[in-house]
C-alpha positions as CSV (number, residue, x, y, z in Angstrom):
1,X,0.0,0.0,0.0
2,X,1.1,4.1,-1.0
3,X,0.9,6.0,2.2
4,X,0.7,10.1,0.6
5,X,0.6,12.5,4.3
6,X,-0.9,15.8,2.5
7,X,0.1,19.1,4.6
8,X,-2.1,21.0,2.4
9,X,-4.0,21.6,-0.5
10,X,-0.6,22.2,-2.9
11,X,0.5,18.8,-1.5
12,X,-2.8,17.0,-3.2
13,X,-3.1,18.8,-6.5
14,X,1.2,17.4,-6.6
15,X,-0.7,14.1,-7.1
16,X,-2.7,15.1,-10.5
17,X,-2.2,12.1,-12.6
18,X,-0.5,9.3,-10.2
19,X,-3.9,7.3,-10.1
20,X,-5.6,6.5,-13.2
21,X,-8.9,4.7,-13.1
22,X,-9.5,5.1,-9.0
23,X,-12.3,4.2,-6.7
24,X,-12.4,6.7,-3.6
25,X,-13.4,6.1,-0.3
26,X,-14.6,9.5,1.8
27,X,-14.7,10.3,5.1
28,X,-13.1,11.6,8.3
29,X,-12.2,7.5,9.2
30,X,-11.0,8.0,13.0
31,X,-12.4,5.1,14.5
32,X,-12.3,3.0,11.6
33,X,-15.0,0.7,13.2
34,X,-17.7,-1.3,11.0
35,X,-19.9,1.0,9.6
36,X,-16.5,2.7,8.3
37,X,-14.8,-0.4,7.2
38,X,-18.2,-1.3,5.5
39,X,-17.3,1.8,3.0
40,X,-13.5,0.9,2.5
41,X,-14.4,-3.1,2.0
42,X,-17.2,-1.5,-0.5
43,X,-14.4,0.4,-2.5
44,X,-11.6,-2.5,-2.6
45,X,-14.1,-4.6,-4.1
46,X,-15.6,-2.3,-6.2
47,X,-12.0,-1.6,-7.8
48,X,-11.2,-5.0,-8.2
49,X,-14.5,-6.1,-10.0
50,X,-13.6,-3.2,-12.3
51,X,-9.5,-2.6,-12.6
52,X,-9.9,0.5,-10.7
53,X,-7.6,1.7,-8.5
54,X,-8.9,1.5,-4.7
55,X,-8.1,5.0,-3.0
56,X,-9.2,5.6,1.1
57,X,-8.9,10.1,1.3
58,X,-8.9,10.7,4.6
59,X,-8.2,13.3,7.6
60,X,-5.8,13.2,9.3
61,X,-6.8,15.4,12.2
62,X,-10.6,16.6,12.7
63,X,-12.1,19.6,11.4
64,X,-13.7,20.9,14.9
65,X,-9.9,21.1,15.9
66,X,-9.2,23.8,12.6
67,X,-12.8,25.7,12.6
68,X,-13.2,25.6,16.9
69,X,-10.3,24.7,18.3
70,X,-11.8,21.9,20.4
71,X,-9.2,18.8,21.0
72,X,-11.3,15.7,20.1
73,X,-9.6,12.6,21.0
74,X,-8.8,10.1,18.5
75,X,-9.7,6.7,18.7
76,X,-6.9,5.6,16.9
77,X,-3.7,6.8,16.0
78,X,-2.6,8.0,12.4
79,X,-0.7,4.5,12.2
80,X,-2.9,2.2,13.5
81,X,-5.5,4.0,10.5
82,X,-3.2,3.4,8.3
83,X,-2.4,-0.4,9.6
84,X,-6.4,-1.2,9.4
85,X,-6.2,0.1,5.6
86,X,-3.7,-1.7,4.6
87,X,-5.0,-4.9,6.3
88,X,-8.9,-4.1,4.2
89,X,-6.6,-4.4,1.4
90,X,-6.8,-0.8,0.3
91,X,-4.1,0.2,-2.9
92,X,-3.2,3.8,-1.8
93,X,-4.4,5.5,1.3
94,X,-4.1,9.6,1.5
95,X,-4.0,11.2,4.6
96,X,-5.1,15.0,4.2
97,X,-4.3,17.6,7.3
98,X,-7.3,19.9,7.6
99,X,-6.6,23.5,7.3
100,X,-8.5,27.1,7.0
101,X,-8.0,26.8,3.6
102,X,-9.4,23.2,2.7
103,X,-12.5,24.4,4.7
104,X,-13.3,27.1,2.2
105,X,-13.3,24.6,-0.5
106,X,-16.6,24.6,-2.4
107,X,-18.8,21.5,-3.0
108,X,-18.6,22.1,-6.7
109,X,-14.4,22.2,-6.5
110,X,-14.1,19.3,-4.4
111,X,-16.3,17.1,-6.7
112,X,-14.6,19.0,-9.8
113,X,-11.0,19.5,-9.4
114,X,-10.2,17.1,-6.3
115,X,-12.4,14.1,-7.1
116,X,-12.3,13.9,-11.3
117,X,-9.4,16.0,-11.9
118,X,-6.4,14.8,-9.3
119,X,-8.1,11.6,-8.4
120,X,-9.7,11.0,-11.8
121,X,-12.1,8.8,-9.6
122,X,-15.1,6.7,-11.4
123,X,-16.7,5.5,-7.8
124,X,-17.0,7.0,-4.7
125,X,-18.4,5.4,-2.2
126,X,-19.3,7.7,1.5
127,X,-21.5,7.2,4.2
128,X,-25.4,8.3,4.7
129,X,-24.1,11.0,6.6
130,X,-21.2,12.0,4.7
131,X,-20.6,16.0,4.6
132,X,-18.1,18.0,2.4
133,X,-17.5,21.3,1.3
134,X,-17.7,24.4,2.8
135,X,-19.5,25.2,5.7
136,X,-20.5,21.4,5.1
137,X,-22.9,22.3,2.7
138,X,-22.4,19.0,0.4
139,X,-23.9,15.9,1.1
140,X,-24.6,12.6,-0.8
141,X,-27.3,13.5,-3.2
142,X,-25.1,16.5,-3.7
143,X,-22.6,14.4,-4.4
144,X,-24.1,12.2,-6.7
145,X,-25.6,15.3,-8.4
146,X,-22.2,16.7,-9.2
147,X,-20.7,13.3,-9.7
148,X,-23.1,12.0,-12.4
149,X,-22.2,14.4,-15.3
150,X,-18.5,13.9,-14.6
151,X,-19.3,9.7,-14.5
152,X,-18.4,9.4,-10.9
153,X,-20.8,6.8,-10.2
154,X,-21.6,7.6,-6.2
155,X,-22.5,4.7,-4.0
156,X,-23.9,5.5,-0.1
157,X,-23.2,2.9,2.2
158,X,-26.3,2.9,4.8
159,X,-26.0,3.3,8.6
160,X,-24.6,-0.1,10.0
161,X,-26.5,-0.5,13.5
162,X,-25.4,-2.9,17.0
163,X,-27.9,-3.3,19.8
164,X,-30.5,-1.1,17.6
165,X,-28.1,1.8,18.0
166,X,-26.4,4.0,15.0
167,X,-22.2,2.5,14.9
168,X,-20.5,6.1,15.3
169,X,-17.2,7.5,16.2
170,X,-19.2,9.6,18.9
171,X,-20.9,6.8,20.3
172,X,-17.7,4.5,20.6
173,X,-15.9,7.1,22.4
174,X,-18.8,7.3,25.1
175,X,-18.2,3.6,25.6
176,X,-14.9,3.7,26.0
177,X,-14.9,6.5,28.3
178,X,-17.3,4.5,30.4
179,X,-15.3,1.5,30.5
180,X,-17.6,-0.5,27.9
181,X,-15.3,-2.6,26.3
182,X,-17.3,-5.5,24.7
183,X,-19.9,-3.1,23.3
184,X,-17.3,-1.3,21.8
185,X,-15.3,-4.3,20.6
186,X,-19.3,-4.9,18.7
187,X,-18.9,-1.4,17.1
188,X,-15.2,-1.3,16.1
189,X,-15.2,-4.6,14.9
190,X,-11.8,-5.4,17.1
191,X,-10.8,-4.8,20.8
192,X,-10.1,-0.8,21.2
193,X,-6.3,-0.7,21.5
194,X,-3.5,1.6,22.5
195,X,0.7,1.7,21.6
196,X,3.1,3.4,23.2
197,X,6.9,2.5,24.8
198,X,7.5,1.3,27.8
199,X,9.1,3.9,30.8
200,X,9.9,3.4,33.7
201,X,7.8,3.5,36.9
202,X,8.3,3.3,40.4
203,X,8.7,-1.0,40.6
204,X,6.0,-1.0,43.7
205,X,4.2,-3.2,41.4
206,X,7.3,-5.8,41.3
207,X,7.4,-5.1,45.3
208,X,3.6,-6.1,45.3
209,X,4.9,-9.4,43.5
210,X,2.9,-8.4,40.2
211,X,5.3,-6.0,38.2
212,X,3.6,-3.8,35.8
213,X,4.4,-2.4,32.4
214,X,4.0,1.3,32.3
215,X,3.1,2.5,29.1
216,X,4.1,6.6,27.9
217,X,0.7,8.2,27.8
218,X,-0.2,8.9,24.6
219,X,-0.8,12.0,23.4
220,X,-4.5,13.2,21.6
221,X,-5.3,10.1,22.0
222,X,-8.8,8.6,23.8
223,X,-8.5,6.5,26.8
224,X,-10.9,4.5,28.8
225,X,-12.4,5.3,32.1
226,X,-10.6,4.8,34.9
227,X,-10.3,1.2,36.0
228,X,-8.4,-2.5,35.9
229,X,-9.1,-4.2,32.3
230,X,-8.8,-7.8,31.3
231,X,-6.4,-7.1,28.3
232,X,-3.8,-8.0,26.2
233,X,-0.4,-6.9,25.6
234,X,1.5,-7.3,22.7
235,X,5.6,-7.3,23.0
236,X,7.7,-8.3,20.3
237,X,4.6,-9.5,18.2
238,X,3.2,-11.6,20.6
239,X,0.6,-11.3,22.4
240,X,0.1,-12.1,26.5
241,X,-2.5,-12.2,28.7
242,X,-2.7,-9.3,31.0
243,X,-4.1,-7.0,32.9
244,X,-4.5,-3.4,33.1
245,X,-4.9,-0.5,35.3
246,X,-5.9,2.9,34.0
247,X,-5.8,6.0,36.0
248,X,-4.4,6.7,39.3
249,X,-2.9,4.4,42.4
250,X,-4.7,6.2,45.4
251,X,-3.6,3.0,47.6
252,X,0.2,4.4,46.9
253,X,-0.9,8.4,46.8
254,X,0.3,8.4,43.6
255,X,-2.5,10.2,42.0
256,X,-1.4,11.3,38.7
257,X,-3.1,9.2,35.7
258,X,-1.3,6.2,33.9
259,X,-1.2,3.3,32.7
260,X,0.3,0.1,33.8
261,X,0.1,-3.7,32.6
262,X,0.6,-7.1,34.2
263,X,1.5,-9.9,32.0
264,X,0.4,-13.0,32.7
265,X,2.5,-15.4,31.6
266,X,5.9,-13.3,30.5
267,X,9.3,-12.1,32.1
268,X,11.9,-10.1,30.8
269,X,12.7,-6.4,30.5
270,X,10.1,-4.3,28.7
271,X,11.6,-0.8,29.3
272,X,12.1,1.4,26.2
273,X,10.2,-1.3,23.6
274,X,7.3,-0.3,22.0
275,X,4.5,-2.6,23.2
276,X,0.1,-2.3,22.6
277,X,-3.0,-3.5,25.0
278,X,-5.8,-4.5,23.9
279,X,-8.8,-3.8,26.1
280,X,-11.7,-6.4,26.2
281,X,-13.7,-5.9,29.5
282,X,-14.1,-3.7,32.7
283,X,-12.8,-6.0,36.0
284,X,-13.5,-3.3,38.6
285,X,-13.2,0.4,39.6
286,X,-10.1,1.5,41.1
287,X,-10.3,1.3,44.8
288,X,-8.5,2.7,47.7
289,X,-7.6,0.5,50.4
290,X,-6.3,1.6,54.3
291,X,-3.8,-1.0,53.8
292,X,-1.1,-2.5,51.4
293,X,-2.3,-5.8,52.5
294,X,-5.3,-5.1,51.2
295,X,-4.2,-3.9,48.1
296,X,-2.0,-7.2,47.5
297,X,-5.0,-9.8,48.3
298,X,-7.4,-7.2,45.8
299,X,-4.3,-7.8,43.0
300,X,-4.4,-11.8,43.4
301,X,-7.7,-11.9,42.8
302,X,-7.8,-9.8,39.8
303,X,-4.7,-12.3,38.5
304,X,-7.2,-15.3,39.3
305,X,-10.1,-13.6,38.0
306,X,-7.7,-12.8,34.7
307,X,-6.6,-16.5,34.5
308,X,-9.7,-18.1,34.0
309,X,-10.6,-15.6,31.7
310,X,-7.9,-16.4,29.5
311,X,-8.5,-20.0,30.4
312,X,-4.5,-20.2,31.5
């Protein structure tokens, strides 16, 4: 897979005539979860059914950030995007950086000059709810009406729903914030997952007899609630059992957010590598106890109650 980071507008119109023939998938694509892979999978096999040349524009940040200022979260990070694209299959994947200027594009001159003229796309394919242009103006049957004298065929891929609810990028960070992990897994399509290296803590987790993995907090990025997670951690490509607190250690009057893993079944020196956790479900709140003791028979049990979920 091509992997084009745009900075701005000049950046895209240096990619007039690179992609004959192309099939476009549109959208902002943070979470990347069903109802967004549902697009990408509709492109990749359009192109293929067609010798077209699959294409996945995206943003790279979000445009409330540009117009408001407002820091939304992402659910995922710019590579792990770019890691579910390439693993739907997806030919070349364009990441475009919202600025003032892209946001005073008109409707007509995205369709015109970004779509047919750089892109020279023949299918697009967006969600129900797709918006472009300025002042979001455009929408789908927009879209298709400026598409269908240029002969951009315009597909619209229909809401994709879990538990009778609308899959969004809004809703999946509300679970995730609470702490919902499996209903979020149903929306994303995978357990929600961070990266990050490895720094070093304190060790009162090896003094406690279950040493911890502290993970570099990631920047812009959305993390759960606070709380102790059945997860998985991946080192080195593989992937262990483990468990995961995230927030603060009020037991230890540390109370500055982090977070901190226990593998399961693993030893060895993790500090400085780059690891990820995978977060499938919510043990417990955090909890302060009067006394260490307390704290250390609270950590055995989460171990056992992590064991048998792993089945180890």
């Amino acid at each position: 897979m091509q992997i084009f980071y745009l900075k701005n507008e000049k950046n895209l119109r240096e990619l007039k005539g690179r992609f004959p023939h192309t099939a476009v998938a549109l959208g902002g694509f943070d979470a990347m979860h069903i109802g967004h892979q549902a697009i990408i999978q509709r492109v990749v096999d359009t192109a293929k059914q067609e010798g077209l040349t699959s294409v996945v524009y995206f943003f790279s940040n979000q445009p409330r950030e540009v117009l408001f200022g407002e820091k939304t979260p992402h659910v995922n990070s710019l590579e792990k995007r770019v890691e579910i694209l390439e693993a739907l299959g997806v030919e070349i994947a364009i990441a475009q950086t919202i600025t003032p200027e892209f946001l005073q594009v008109s409707p007509e001159e995205f369709v015109k000059e970004y779509l047919k003229e750089i892109l020279d796309a023949r299918f697009v394919a967006a969600g129900f709810n797709y918006r472009f242009g300025r002042s979001g103006k455009g929408d789908i049957r927009l879209l298709r009406g400026l598409g269908e004298p240029l002969a951009i065929q315009v597909c619209e891929v229909p809401c994709v729903m879990t538990d009778g609810e609308a899959v969004s990028s809004t809703r999946i960070r509300t679970l995730i914030s609470s702490g919902k992990m499996e209903e979020a897994k149903a929306c994303l399509g995978r357990a929600f997952e961070l990266s990050g290296k490895v720094v070093k803590g304190n060790q009162f987790g090896r003094e406690l007899g279950i040493p911890t993995a502290n993970l570099e907090f990631p920047e812009g990025l959305l993390l759960p609630g606070f709380g102790v997670y059945l997860t998985e951690t991946k080192v080195d490509g593989v992937w262990y059992p483990s468990m995961t607190n995230v927030g603060e250690k009020p037991t230890v009057a540390q109370n500055h957010s982090g977070i901190e893993s226990h593998l399961l079944a693993f030893s060895g020196d993790l500090y400085g590598k780059e690891i990820a956790v995978r977060f499938h479900k919510k043990m417990r709140e955090i909890i302060r106890f009067d006394a260490l003791e307390e704290l250390k028979r609270q950590l055995a049990d989460d171990r056992q109650t992590a064991q048998a979920y792993f089945a180890i």
